[in-house]
C-alpha positions as CSV (number, residue, x, y, z in Angstrom):
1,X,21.8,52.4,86.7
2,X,23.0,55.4,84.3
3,X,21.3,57.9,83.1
4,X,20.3,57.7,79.8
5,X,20.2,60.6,77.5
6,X,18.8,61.1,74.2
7,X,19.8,64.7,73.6
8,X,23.5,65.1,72.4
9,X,24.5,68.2,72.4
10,X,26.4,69.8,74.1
11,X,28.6,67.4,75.9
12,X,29.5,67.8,79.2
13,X,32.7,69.4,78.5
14,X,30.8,72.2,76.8
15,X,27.9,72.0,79.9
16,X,30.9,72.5,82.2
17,X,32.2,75.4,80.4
18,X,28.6,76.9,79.9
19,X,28.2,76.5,83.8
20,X,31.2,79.3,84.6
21,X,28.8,81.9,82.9
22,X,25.6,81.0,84.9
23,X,24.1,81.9,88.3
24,X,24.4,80.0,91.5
25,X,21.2,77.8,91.5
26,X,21.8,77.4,87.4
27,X,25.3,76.2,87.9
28,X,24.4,73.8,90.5
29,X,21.7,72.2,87.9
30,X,24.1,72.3,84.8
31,X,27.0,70.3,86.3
32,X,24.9,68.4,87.7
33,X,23.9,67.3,84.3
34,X,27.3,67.2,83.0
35,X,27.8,64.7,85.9
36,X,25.1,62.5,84.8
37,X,26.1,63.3,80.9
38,X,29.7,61.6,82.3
39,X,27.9,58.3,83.9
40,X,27.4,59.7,87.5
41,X,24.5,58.1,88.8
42,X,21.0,60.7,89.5
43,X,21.8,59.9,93.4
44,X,25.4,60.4,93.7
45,X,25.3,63.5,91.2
46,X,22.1,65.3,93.0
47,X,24.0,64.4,96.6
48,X,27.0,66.5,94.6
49,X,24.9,69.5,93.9
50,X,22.9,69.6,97.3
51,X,20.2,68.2,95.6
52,X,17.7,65.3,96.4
53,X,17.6,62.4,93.7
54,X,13.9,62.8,92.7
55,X,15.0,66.8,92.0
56,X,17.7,65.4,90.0
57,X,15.4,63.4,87.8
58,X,13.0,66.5,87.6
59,X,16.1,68.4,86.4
60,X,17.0,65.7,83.7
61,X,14.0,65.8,82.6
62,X,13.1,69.2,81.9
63,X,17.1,68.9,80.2
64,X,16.0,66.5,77.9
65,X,13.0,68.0,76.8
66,X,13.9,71.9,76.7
67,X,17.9,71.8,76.5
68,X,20.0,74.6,78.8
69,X,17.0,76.8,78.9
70,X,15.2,73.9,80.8
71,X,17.7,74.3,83.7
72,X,17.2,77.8,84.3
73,X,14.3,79.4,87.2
74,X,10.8,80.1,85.1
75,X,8.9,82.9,85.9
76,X,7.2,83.1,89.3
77,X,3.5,84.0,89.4
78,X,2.8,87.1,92.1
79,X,3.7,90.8,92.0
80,X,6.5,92.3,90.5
81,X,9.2,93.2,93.0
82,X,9.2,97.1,93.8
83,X,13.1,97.0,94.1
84,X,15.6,97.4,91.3
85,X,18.2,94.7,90.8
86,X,20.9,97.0,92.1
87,X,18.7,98.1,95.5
88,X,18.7,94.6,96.1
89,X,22.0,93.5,95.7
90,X,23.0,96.3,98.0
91,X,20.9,95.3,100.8
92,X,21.7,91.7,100.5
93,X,25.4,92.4,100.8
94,X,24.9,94.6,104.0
95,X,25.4,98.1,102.0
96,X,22.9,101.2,102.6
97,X,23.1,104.5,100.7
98,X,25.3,106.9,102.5
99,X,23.6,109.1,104.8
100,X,22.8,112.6,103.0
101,X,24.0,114.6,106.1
102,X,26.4,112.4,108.8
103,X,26.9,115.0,111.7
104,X,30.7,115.9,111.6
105,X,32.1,118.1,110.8
């Protein structure tokens, strides 16, 4: 069955183009939608973006009911991470500070 949708904007030619300016995770979830937007159905669009179907409908759903904004992570409850954004991007990519004092000379 397709998915039905009552909000109609934006399109999925605008979601597609939305989705080149978003994270990873938010990406996935947005053309997604524009996949379901185009007549996919939830299960062959959510196989698409890794996802399982009842995530899929989860994702419609908060779509429908809070638009773009909907698709992207909410705030997590817990402590605030002691790490800066850029501390963190350097130790998931393998990079550490350069030693102050490396031993040749």
């Amino acid at each position: 069955m397709p998915a039905y949708f009552f909000r109609s904007e934006p399109g999925a030619a605008e979601l597609r183009g939305l989705a080149r300016h978003e994270s990873g995770r938010v990406c996935q979830r947005v053309l997604m939608i524009a996949n379901l937007l185009e007549g996919m159905e939830h299960e062959e669009a959510a196989r698409l973006a890794g996802l399982s179907r009842s995530v899929a409908y989860e994702w419609h759903n908060r779509y429908e009911e809070e638009g773009i904004e909907g698709l992207r992570d909410r705030p997590r409850p817990g402590r605030q991470p002691r790490v800066d954004a850029v501390t963190s991007a350097r130790s998931r990519n393998g990079l550490s500070p350069a030693p102050s004092c490396s031993g040749m000379g």
